[in-house]
PDBQT receptor file of N, H, CA, C and O in Angstrom, charges set to zero:
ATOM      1  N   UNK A   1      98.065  94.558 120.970  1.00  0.00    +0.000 N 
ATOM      2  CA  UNK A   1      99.005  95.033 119.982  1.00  0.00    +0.000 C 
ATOM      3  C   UNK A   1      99.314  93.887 119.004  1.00  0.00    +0.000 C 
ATOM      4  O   UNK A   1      99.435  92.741 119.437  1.00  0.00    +0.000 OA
ATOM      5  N   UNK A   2      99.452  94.180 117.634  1.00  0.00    +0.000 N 
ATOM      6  H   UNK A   2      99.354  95.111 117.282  1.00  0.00    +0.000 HD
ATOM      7  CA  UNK A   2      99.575  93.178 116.670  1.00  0.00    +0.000 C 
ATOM      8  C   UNK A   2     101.380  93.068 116.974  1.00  0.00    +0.000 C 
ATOM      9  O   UNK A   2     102.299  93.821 117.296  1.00  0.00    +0.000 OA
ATOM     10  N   UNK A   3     101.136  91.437 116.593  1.00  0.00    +0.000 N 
ATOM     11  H   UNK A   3     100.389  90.825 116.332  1.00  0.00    +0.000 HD
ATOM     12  CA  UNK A   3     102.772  90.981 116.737  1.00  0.00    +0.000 C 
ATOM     13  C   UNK A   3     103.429  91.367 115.084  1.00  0.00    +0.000 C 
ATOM     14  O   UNK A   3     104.654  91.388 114.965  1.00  0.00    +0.000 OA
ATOM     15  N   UNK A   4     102.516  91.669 113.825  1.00  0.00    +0.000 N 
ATOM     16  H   UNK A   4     101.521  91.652 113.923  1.00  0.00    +0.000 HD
ATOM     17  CA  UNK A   4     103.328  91.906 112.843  1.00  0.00    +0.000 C 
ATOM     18  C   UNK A   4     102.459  92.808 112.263  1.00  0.00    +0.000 C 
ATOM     19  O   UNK A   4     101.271  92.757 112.584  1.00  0.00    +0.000 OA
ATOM     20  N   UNK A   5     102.982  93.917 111.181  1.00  0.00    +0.000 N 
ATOM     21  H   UNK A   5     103.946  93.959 110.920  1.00  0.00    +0.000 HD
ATOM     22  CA  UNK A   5     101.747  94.794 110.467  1.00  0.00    +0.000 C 
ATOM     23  C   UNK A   5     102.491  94.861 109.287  1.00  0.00    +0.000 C 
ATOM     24  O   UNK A   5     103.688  95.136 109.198  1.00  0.00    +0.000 OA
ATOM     25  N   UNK A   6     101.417  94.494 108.046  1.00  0.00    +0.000 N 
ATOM     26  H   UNK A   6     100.445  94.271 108.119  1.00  0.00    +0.000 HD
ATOM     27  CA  UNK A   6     102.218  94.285 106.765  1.00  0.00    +0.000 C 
ATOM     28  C   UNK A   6     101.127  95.601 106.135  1.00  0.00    +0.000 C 
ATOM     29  O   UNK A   6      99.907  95.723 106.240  1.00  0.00    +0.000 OA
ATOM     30  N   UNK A   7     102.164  96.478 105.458  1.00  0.00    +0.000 N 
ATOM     31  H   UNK A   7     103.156  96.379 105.373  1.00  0.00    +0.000 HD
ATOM     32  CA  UNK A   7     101.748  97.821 104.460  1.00  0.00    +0.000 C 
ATOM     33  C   UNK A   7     101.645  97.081 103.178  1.00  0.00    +0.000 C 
ATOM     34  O   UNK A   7     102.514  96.422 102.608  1.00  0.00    +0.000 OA
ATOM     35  N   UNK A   8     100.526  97.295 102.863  1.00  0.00    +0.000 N 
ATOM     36  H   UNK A   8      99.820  97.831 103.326  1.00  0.00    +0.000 HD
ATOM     37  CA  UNK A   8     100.638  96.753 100.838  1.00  0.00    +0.000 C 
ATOM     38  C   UNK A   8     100.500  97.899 100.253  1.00  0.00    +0.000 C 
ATOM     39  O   UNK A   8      99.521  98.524 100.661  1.00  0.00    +0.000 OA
ATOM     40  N   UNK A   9     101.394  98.648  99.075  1.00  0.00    +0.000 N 
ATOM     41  H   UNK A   9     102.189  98.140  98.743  1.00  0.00    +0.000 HD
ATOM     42  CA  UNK A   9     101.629  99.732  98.356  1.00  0.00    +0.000 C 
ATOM     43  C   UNK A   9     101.569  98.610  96.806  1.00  0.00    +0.000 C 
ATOM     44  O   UNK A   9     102.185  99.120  95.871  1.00  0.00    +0.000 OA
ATOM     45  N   UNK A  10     100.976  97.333  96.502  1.00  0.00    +0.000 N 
ATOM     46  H   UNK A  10     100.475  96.919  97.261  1.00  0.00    +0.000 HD
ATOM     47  CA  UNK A  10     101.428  96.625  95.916  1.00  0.00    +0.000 C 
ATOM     48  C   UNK A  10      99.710  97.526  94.473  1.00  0.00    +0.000 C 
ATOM     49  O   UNK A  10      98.575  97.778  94.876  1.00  0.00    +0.000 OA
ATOM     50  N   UNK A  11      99.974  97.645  93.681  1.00  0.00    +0.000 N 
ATOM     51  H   UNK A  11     100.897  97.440  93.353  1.00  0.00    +0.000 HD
ATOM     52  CA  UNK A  11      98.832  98.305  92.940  1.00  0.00    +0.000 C 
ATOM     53  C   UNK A  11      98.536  99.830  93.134  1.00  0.00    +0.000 C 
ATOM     54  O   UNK A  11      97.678 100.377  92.440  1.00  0.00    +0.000 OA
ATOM     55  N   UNK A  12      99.027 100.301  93.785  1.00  0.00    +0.000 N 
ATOM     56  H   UNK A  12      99.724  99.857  94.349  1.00  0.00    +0.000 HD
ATOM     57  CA  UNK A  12      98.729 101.734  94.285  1.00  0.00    +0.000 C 
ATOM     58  C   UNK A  12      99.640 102.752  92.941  1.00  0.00    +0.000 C 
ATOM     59  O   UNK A  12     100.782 102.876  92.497  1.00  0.00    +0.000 OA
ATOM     60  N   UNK A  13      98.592 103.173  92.772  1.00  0.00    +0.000 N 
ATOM     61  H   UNK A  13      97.665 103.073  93.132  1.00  0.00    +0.000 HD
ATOM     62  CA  UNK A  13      99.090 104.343  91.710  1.00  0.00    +0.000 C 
ATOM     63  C   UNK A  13      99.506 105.623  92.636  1.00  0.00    +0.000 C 
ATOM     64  O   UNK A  13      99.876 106.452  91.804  1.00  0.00    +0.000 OA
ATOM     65  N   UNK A  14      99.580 105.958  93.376  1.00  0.00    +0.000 N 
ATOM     66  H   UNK A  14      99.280 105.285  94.052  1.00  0.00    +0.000 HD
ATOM     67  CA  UNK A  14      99.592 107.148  93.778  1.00  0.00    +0.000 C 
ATOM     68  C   UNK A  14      98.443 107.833  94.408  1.00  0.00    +0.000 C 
ATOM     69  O   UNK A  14      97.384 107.483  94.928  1.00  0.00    +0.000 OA
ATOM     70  N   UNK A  15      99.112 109.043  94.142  1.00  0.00    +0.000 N 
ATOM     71  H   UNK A  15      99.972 109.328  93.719  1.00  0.00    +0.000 HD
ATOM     72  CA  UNK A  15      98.152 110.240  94.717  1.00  0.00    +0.000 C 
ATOM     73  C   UNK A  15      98.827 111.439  95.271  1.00  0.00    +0.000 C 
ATOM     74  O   UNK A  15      99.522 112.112  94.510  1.00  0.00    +0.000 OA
ATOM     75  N   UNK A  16      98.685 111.811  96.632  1.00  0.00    +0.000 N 
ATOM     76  H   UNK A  16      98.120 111.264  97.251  1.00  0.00    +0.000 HD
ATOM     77  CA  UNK A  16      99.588 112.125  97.448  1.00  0.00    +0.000 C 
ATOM     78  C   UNK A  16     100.222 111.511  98.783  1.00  0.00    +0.000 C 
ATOM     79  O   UNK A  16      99.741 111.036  99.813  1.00  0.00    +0.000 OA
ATOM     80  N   UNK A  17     101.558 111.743  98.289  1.00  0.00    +0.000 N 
ATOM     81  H   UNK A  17     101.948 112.129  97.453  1.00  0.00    +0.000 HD
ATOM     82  CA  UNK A  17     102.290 111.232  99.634  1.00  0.00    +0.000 C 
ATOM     83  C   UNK A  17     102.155 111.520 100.980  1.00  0.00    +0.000 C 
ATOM     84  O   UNK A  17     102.195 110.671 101.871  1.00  0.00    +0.000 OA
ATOM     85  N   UNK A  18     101.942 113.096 101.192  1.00  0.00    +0.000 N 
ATOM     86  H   UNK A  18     101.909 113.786 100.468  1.00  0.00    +0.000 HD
ATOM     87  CA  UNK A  18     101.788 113.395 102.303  1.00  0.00    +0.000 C 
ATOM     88  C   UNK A  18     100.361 112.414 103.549  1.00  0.00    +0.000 C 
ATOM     89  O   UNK A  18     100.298 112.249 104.768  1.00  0.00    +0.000 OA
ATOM     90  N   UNK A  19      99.576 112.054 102.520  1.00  0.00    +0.000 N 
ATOM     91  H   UNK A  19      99.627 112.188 101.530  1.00  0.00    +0.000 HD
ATOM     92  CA  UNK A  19      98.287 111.108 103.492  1.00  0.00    +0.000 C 
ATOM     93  C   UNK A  19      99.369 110.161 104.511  1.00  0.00    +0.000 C 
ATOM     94  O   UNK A  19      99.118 109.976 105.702  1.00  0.00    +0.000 OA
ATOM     95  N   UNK A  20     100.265 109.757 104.012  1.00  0.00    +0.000 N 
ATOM     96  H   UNK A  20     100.469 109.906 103.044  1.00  0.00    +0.000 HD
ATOM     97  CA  UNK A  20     100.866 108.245 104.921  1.00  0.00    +0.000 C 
ATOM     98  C   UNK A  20     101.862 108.961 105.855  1.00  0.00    +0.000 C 
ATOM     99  O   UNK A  20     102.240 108.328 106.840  1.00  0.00    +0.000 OA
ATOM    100  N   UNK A  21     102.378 110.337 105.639  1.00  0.00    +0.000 N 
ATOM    101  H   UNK A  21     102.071 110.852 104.838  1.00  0.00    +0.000 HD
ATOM    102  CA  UNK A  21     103.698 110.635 107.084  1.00  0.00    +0.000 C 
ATOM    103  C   UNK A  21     102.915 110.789 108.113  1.00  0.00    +0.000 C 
ATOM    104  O   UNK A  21     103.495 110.236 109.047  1.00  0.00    +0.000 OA
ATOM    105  N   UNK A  22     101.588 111.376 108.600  1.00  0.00    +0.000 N 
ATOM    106  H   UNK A  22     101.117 111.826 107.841  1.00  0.00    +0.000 HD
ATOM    107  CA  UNK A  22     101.681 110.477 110.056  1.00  0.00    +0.000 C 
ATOM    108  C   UNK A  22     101.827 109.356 110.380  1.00  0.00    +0.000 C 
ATOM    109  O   UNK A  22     102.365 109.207 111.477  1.00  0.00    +0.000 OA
ATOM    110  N   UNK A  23     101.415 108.038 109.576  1.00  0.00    +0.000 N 
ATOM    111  H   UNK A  23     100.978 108.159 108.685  1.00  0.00    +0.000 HD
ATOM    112  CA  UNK A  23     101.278 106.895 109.838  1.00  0.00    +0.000 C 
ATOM    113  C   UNK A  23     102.944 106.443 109.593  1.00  0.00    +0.000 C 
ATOM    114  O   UNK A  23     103.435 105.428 110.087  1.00  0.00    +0.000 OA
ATOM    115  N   UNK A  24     103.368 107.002 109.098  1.00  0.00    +0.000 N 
ATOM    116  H   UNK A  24     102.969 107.827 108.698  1.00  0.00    +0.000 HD
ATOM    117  CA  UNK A  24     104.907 106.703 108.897  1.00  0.00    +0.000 C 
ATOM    118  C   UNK A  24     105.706 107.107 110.240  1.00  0.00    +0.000 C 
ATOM    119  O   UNK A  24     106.520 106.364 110.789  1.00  0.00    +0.000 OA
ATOM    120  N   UNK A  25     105.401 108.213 110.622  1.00  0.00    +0.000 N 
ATOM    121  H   UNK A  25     104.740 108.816 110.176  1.00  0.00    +0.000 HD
ATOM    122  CA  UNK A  25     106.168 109.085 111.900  1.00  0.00    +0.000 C 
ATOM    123  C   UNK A  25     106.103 108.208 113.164  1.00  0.00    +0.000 C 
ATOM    124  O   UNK A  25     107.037 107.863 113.888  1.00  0.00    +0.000 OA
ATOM    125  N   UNK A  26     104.403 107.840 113.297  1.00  0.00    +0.000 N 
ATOM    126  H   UNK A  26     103.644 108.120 112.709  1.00  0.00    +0.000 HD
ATOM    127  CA  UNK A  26     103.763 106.936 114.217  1.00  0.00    +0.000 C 
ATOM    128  C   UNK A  26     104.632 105.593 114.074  1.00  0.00    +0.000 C 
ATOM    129  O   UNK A  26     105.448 105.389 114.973  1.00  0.00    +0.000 OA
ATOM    130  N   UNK A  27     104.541 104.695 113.073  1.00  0.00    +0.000 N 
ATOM    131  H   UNK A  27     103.879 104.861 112.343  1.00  0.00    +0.000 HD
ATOM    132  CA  UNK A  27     105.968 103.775 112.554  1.00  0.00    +0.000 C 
ATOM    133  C   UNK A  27     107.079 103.453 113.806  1.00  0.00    +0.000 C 
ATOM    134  O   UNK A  27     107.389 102.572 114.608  1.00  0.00    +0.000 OA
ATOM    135  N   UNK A  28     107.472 104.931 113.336  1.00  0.00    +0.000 N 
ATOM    136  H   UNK A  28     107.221 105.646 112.684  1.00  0.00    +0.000 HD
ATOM    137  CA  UNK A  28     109.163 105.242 113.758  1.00  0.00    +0.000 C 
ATOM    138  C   UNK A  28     109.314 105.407 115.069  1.00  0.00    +0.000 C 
ATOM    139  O   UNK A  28     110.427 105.254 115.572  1.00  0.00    +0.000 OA
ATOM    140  N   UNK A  29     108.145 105.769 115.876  1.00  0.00    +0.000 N 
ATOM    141  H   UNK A  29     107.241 105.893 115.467  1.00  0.00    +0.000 HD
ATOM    142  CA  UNK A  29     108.523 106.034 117.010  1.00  0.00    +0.000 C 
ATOM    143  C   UNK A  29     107.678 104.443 118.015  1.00  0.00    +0.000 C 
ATOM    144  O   UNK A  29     107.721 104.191 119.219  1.00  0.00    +0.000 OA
ATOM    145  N   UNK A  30     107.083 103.775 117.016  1.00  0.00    +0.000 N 
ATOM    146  H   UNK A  30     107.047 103.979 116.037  1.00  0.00    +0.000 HD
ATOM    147  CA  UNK A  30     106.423 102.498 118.004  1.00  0.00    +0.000 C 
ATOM    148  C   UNK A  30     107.441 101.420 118.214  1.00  0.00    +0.000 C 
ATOM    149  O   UNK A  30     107.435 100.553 117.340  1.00  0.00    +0.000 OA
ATOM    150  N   UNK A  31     108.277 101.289 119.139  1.00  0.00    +0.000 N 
ATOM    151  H   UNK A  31     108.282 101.994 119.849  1.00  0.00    +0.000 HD
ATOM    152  CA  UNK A  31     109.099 100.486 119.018  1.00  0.00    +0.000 C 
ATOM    153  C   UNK A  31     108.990  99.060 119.236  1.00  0.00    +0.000 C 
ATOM    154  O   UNK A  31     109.851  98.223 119.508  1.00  0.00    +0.000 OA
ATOM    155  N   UNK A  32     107.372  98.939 119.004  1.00  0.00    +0.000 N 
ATOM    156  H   UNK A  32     106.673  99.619 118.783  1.00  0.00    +0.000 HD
ATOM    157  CA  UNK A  32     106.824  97.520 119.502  1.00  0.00    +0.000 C 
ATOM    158  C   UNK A  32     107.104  96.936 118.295  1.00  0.00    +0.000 C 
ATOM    159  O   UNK A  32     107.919  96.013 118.268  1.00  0.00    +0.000 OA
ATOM    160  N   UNK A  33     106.466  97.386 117.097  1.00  0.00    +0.000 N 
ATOM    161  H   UNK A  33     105.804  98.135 117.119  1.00  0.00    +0.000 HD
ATOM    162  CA  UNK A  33     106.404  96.907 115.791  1.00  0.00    +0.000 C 
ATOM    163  C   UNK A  33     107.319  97.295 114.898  1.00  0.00    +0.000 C 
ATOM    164  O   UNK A  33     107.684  96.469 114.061  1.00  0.00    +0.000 OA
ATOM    165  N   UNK A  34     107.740  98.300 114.892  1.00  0.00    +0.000 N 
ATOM    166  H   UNK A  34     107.443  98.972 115.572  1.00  0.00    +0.000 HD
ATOM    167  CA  UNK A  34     109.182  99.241 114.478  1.00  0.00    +0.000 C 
ATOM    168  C   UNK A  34     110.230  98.519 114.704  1.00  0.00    +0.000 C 
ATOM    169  O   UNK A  34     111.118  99.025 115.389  1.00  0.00    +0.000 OA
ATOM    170  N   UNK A  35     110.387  97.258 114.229  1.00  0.00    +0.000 N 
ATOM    171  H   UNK A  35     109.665  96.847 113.672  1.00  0.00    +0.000 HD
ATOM    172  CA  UNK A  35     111.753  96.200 114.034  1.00  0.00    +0.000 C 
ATOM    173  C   UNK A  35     111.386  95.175 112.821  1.00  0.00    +0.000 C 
ATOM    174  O   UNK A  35     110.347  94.884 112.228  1.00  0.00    +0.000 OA
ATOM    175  N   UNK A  36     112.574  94.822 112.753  1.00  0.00    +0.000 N 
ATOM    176  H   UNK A  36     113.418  95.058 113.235  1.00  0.00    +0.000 HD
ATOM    177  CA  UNK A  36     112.642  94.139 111.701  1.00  0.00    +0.000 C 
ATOM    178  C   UNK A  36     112.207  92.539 111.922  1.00  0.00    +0.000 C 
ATOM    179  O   UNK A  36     112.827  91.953 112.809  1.00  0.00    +0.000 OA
ATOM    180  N   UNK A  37     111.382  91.924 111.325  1.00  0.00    +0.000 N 
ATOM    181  H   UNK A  37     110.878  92.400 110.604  1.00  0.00    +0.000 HD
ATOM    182  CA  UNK A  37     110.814  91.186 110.989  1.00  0.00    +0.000 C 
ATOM    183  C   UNK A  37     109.075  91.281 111.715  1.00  0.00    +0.000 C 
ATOM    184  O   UNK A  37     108.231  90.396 111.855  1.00  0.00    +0.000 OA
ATOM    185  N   UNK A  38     109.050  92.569 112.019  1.00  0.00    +0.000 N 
ATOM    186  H   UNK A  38     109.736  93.288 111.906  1.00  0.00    +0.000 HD
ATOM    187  CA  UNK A  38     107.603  92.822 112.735  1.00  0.00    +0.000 C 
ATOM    188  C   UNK A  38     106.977  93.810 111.354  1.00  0.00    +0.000 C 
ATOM    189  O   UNK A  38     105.826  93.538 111.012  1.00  0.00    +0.000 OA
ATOM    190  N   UNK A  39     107.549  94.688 110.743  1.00  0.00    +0.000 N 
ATOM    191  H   UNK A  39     108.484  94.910 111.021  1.00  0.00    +0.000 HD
ATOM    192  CA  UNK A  39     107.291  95.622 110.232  1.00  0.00    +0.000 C 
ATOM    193  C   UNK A  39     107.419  95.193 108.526  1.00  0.00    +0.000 C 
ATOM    194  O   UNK A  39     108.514  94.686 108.285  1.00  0.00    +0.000 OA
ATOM    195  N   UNK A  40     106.792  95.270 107.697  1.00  0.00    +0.000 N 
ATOM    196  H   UNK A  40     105.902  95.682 107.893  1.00  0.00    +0.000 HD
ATOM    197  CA  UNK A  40     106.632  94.676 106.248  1.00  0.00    +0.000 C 
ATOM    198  C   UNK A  40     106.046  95.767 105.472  1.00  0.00    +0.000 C 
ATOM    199  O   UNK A  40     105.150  96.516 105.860  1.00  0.00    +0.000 OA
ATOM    200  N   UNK A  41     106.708  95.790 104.200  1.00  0.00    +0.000 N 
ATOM    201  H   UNK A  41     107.437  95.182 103.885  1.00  0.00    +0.000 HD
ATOM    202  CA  UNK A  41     105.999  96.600 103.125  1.00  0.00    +0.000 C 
ATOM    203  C   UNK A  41     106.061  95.983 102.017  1.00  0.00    +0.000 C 
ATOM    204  O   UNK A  41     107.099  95.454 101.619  1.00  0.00    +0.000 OA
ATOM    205  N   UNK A  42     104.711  95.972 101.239  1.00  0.00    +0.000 N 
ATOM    206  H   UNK A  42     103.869  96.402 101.563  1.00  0.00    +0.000 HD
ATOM    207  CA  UNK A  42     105.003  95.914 100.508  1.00  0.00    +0.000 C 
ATOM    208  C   UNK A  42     105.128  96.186  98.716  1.00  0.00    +0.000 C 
ATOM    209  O   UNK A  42     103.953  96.528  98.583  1.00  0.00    +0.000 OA
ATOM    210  N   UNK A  43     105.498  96.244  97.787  1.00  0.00    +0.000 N 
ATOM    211  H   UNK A  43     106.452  95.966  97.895  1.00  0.00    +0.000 HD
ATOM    212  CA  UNK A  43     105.327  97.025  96.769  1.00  0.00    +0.000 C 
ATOM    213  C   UNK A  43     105.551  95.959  95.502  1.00  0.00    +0.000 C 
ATOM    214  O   UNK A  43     106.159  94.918  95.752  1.00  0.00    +0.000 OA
ATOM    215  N   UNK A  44     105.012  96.230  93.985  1.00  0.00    +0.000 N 
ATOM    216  H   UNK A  44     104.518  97.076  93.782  1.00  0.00    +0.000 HD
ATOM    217  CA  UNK A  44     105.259  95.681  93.045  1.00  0.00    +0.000 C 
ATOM    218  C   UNK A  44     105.420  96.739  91.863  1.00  0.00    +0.000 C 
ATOM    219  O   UNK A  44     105.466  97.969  91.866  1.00  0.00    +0.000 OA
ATOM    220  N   UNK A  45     105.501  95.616  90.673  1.00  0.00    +0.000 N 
ATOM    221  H   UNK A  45     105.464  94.617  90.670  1.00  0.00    +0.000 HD
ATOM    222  CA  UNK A  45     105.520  96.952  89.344  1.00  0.00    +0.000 C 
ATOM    223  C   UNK A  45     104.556  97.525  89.360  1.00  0.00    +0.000 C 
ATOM    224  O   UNK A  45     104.641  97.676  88.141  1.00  0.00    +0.000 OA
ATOM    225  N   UNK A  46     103.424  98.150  89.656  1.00  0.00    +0.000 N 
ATOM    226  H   UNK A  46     103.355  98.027  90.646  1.00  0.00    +0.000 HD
ATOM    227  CA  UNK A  46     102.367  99.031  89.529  1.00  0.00    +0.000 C 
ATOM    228  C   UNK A  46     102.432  99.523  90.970  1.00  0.00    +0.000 C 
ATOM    229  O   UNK A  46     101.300  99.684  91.427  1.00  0.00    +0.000 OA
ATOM    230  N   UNK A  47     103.287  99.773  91.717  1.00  0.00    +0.000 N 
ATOM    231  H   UNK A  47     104.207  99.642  91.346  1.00  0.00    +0.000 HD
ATOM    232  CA  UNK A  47     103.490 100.666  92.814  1.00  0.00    +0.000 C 
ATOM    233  C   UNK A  47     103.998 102.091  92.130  1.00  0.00    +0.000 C 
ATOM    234  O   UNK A  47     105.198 102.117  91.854  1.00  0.00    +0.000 OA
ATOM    235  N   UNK A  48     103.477 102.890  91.925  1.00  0.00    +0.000 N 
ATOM    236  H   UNK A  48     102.503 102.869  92.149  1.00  0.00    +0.000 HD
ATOM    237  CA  UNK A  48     103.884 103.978  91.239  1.00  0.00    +0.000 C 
ATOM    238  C   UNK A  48     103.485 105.448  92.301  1.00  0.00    +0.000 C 
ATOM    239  O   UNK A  48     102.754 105.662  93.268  1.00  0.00    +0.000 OA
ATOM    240  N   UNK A  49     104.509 106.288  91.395  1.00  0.00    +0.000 N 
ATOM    241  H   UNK A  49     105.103 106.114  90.609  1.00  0.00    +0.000 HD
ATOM    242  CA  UNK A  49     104.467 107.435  91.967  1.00  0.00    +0.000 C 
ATOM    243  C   UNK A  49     104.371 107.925  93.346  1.00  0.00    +0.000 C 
ATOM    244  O   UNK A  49     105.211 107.492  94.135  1.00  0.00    +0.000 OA
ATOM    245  N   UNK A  50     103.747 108.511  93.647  1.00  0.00    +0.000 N 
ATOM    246  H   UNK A  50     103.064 108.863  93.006  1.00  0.00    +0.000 HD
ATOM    247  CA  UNK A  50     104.058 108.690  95.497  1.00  0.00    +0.000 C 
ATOM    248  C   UNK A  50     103.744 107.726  96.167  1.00  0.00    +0.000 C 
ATOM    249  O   UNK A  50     103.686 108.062  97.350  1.00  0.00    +0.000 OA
ATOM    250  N   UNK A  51     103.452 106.430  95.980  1.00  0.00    +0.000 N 
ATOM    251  H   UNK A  51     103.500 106.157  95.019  1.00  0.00    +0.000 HD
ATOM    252  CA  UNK A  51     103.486 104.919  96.706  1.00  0.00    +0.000 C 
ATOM    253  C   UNK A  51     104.567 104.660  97.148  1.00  0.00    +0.000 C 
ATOM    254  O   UNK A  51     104.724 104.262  98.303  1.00  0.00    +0.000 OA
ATOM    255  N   UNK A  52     105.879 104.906  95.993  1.00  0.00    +0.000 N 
ATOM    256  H   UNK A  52     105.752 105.229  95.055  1.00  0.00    +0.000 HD
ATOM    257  CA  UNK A  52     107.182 104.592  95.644  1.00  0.00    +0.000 C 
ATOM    258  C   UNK A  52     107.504 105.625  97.026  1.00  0.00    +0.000 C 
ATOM    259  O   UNK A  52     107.751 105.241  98.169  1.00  0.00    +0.000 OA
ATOM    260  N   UNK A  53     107.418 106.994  96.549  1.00  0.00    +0.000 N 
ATOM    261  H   UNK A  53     107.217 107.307  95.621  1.00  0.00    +0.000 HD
ATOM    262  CA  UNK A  53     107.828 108.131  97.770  1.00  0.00    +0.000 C 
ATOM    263  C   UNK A  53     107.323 107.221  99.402  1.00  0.00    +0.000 C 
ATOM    264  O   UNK A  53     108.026 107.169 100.411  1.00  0.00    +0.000 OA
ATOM    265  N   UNK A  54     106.331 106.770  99.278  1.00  0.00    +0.000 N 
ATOM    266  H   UNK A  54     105.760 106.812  98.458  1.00  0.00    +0.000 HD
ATOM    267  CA  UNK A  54     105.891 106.380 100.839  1.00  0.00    +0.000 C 
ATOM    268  C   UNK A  54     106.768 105.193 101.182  1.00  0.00    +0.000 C 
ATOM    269  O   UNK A  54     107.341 105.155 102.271  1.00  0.00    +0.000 OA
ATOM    270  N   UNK A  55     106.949 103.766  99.870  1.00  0.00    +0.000 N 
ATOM    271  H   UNK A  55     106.484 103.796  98.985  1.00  0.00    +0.000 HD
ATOM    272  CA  UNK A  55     108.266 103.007 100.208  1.00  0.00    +0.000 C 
ATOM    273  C   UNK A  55     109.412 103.597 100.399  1.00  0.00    +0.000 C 
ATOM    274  O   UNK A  55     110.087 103.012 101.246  1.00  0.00    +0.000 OA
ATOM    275  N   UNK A  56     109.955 104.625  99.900  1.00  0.00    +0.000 N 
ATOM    276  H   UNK A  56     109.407 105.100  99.212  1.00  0.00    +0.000 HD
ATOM    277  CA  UNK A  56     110.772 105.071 100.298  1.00  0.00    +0.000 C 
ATOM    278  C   UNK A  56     110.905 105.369 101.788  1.00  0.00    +0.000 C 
ATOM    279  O   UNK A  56     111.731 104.894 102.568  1.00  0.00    +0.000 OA
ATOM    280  N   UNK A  57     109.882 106.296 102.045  1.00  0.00    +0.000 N 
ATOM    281  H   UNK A  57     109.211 106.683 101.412  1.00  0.00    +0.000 HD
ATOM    282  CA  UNK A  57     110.230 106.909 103.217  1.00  0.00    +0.000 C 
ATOM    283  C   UNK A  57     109.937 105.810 104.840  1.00  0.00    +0.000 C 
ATOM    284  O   UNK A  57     110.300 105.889 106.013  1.00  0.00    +0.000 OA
ATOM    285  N   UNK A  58     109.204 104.985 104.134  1.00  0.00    +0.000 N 
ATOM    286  H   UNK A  58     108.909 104.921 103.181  1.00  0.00    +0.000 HD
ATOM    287  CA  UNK A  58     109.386 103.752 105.462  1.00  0.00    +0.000 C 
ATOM    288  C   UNK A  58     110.467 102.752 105.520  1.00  0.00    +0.000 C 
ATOM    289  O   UNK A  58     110.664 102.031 106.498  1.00  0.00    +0.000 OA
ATOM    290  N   UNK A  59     111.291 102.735 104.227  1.00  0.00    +0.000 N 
ATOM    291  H   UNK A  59     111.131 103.321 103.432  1.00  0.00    +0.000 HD
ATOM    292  CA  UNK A  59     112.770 102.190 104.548  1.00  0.00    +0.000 C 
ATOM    293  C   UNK A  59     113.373 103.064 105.313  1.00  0.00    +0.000 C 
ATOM    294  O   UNK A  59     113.779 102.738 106.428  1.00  0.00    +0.000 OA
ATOM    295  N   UNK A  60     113.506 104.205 104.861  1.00  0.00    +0.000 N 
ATOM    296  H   UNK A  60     113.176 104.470 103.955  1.00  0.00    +0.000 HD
ATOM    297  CA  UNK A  60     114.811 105.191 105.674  1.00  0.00    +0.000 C 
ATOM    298  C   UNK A  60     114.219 105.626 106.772  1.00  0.00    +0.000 C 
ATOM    299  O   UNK A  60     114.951 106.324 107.473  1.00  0.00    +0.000 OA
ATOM    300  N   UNK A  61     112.985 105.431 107.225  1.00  0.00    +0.000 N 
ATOM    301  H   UNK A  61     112.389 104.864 106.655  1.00  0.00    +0.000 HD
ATOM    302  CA  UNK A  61     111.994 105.993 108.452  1.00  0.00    +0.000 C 
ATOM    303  C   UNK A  61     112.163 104.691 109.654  1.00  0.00    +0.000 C 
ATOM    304  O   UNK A  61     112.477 104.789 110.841  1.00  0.00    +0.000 OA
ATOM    305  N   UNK A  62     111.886 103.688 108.987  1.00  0.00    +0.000 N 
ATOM    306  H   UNK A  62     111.632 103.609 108.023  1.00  0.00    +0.000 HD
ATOM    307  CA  UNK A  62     111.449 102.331 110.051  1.00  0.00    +0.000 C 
ATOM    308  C   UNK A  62     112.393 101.419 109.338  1.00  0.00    +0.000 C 
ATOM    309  O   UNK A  62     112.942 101.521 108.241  1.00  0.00    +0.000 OA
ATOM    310  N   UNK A  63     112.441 100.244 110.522  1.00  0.00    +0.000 N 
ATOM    311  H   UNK A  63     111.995 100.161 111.413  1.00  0.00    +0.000 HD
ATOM    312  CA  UNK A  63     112.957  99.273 110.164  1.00  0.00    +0.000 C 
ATOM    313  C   UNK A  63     112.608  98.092 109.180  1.00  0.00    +0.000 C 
ATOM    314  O   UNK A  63     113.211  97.052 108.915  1.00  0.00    +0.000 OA
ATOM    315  N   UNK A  64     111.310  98.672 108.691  1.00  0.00    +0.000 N 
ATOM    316  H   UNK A  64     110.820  99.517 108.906  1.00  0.00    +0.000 HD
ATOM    317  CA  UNK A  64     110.322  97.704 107.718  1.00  0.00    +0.000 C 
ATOM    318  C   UNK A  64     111.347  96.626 106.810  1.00  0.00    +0.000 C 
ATOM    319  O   UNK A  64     110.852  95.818 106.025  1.00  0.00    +0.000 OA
TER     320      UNK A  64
């Protein structure tokens, strides 16, 4: 098991959001990596559109 897993949303235009809620759900319920300073995302100005929706939903999902 990895001791840290970093998400890069950093350039991602989009698409659809729905591709990442399993991997998001999966997230929330691994409580190995599912803490804070194990779990990383990350995003910049060209994180757009449903990238943004997937940062979203792994703040309020996980402890990222």
């Amino acid at each position: 098991m990895p001791g840290k897993l970093v998400i890069d949303l950093r350039n991602n235009g989009g698409g659809n959001s729905g591709v990442a809620t399993p991997l998001i759900m999966t997230l929330r319920s691994h409580t190995g990596i599912n803490q804070r300073g194990r779990l990383f995302v990350l995003i910049g100005a060209r994180t757009q559109s449903s990238a943004m929706m997937n940062a979203l939903q792994l703040r309020r999902a996980t402890d990222a």
